[in-house]
N, C-alpha and C positions, 0 to 999 in steps of 0.2 A: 524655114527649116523645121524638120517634124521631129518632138520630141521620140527618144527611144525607148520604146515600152521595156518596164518591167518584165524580165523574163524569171526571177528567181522569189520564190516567197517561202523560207523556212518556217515552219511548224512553233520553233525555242526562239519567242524573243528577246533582244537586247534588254536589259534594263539598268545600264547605267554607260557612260563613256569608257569606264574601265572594263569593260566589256570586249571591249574592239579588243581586236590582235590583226596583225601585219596578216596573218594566212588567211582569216575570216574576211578583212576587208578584198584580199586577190583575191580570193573565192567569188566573193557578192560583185564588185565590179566587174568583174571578167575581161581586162585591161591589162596593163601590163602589173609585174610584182611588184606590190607594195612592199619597201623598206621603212620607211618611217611614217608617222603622223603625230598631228599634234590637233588639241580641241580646244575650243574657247567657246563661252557659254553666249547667246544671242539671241535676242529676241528679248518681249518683255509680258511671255504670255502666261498663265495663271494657272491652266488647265493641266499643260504640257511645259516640259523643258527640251531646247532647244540647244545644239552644240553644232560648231561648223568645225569639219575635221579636216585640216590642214594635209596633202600627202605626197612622197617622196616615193616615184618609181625605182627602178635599178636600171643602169644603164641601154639604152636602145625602149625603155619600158614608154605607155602611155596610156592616158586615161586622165578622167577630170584631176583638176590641181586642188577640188576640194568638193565636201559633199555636205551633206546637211542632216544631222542624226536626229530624230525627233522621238522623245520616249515618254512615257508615264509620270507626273509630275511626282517630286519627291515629298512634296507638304503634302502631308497623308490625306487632309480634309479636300485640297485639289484633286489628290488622286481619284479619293471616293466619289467624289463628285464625277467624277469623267467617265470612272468604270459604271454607275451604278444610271447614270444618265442615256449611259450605249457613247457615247461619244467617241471614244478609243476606235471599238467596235464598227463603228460608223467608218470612220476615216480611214482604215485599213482595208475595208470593203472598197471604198471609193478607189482606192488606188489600186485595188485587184479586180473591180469587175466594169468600173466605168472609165476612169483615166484613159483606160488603153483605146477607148473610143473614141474621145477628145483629144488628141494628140496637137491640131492645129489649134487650139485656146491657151488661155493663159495658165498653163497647168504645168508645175514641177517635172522631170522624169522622176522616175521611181524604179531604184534599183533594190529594193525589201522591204517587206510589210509583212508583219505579223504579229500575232496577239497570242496571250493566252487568258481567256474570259474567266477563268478562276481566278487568277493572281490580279488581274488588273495590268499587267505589265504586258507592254506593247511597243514598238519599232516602226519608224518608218527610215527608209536612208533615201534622202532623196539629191535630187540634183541642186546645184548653186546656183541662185542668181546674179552671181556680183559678177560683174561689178554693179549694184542697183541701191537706189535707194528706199530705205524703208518708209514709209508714213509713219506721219504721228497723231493720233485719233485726237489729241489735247492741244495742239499746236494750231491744227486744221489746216485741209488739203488748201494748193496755191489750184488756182484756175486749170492752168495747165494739167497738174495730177488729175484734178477733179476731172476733166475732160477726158482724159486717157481712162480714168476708172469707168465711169460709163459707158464709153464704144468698147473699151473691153467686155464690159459687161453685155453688154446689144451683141459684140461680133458671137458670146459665148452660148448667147440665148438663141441666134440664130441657129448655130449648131444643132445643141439639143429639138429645136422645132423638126432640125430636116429628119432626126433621130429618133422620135418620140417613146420607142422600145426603150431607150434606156431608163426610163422613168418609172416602167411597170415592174421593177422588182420589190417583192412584197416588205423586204427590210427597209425600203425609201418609205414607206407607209409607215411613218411613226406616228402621224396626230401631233395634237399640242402634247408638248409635255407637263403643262400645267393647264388647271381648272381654278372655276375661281375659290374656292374651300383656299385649296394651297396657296394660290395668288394672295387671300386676304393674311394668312401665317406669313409668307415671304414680305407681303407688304408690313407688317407690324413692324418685323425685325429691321426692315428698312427705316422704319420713321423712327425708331429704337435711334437707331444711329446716325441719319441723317437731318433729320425733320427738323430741326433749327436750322438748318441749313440752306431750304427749298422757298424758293417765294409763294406768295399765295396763290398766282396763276400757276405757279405748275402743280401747287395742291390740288386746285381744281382740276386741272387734267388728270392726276391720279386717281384721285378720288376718284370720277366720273368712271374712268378706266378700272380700277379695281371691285366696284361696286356694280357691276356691270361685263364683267369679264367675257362670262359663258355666251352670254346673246350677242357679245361682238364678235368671239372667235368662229360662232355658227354664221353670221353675215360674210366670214370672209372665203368659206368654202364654197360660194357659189363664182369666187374670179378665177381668170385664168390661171392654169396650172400648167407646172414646170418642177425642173431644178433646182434648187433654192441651195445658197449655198450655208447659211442661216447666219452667215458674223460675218458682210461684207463691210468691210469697216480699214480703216486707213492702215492701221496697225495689222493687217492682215494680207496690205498691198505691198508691190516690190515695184518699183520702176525704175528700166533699166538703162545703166550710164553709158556712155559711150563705148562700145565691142560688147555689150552684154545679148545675147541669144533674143530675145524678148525685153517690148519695150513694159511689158507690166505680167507682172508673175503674180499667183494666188492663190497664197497659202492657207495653211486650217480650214479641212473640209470637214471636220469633228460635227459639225449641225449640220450637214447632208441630208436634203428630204426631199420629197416632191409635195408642191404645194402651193400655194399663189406665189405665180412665176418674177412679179413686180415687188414680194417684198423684199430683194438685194437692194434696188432701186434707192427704194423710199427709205430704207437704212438708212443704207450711203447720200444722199441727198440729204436728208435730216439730219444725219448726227457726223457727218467726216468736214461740211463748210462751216467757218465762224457764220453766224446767222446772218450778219449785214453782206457779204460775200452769196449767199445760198440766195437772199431775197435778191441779189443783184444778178444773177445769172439763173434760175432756176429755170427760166424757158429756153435759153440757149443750151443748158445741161439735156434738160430733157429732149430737145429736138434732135441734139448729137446722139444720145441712146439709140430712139428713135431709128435715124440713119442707118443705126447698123444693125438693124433688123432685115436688112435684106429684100427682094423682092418677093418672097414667096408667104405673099397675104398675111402681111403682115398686120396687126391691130391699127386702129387708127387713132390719132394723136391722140384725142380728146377722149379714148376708152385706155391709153395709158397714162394720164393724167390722174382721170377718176379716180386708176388701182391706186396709183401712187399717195393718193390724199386717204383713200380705204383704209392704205395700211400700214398709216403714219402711226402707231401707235405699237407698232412692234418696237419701235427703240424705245419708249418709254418705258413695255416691259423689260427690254432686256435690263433696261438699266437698274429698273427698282430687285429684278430677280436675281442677276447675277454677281448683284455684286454682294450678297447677304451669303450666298454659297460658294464661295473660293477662298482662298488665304488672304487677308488684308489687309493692305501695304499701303502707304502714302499714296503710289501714283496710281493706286488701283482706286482710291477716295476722290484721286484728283478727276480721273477717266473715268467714273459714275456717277458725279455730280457735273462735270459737261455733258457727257451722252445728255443728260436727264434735261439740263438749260436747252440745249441747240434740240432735242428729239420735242419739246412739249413748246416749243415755240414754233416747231413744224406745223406742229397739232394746229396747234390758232391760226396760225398763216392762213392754212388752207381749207380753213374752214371742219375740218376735222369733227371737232365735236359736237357735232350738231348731227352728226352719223348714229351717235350713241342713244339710245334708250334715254328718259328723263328730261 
């Protein structure tokens, strides 16, 4: 079934659930009239806050029985981070100028989207996946998820391949957002806070990686290039329970870019399996990917294997970098010190560092 593209994108967006009104939400679904709703807060992401809005038609009315408000987060230092990153900006674009391409992937509909780049305050109202289950990036994917993530991943990357115009618009051209100057400042404040914490192989991975930053991220613009969705990660997966539209839905497109096509891959591979779990199926993972790349010349095993080991080292930054620039909470300590165990034992696994400089 093909999601229904967004046709409405005002100018004034939302910036909090009190915002909604009964005429605003008929207006944007275009469904029957909305009488009531009701919000409960969901999700557990850092960036952004997340509300499922519960709704009440009027008689003979119809339209979804709920929707998903996605806005600007409210800890200021989240927010800054998101507005000053482009990330808002990003993922409102995504749902206005590429979603409506992908409509057969694992992609939300999208009934509003909109920003305003002064304030930082930004809207998405998108569709519901439940009945579905969320991932848990700290608990780590069961086989089965794991499996559904990647052929999702492979069915999404075929797409984009047969599409390749979606990739050439010039806001997908972001570049790293870090170099290594700011790598070594982000690194400090990480070991400020975590560095009793970290064994001494994963020190060596950092280290190796931090001290060596610039000449790794120059070796990874010669792999293949795509769509990246840039935080493919468990916490960011939906998999859906029985009558749900889609069996895997994929939220937070805020890291949208084009750029080496396999590091969703090697994310999700690295940091969404407990490590005994990832060492246990990592060729059956990847051949499933693989598979759903379809026939149209497609890479061949053993050159997405390679990317995969290439660019085992993006969750090691994401870990040490994001988690020193968002608001920080218990299970945001607990989720940056796993990424960091399960992403730097990827590293060794596959030989990884022996790619790097020294």
């Amino acid at each position: 079934m093909r999601y229904p593209v967004a046709q409405q994108f005002s100018e004034a967006p939302l910036e909090r659930p009190a915002d909604l009104t009964t005429e605003w939400l008929t207006t944007t679904l275009g469904a029957g009239t909305v009488t009531e709703f009701r919000c409960e807060r969901i999700g557990t992401g850092q960036v952004s806050d997340c509300y499922r809005v519960a709704l009440e038609y009027a008689p003979g009315g119809s339209g979804p029985r709920s929707v998903v408000l996605k806005v600007a987060a409210e800890d200021p230092t989240s927010r800054q981070t998101g507005s000053a990153m482009g990330l808002y900006e990003s993922e409102v674009r995504f749902y206005r100028e590429i979603a409506p391409h992908l409509t057969a992937g694992p992609i939300p509909a999208c009934h509003h989207a909109a920003i305003d780049p002064g304030t930082g305050c930004f809207d998405l109202m998108l569709g519901d996946a439940a009945p579905a289950v969320v991932g848990d990036e700290i608990l780590g994917a069961t086989i089965e998820q794991a499996e559904a993530a990647v052929r999702g991943l492979g069915r999404w990357h075929a797409l984009v391949a047969a599409a390749p115009e979606l990739t050439e618009a010039a806001w997908l051209e972001r570049g790293s957002l870090l170099n290594q100057a700011l790598f070594e400042q982000l690194y400090a404040l990480f070991l400020d806070r975590y560095g009793e914490r970290i064994t001494a192989p994963q020190r060596t991975v950092c280290d190796r990686l931090v001290g060596h930053f610039d000449a790794y991220a120059a070796t990874t613009t010669t792999l293949t290039r795509g769509l990246v969705h840039g935080d493919y990660r468990l916490d960011n997966l939906l998999f859906g329970g029985p009558g749900a539209e889609r069996p895997l839905v994929v939220v937070d497109w805020q890291g949208v870019m084009a750029g080496p096509v396999r590091t969703d891959l090697s994310y999700f591979l690295g940091g969404a399996l407990r490590v005994a779990d990832r060492r246990a199926h990592y060729d059956d993972l990847l051949s499933a990917y693989h598979a759903e790349l379809g026939a149209n010349s497609p890479p061949p095993p053993a050159q997405v294997r390679d990317e995969v080991r290439a660019l085992a080292f993006m969750g090691v930054t994401m870990a040490i970098a994001a988690s020193v620039v968002v608001e920080r909470t218990e299970r945001g300590d607990r989720l940056f010190l796993t990424m960091l165990d399960r992403h730097c034992a990827h590293v060794l696994d596959t030989g990884a560092l022996e790619l790097l400089p020294g």
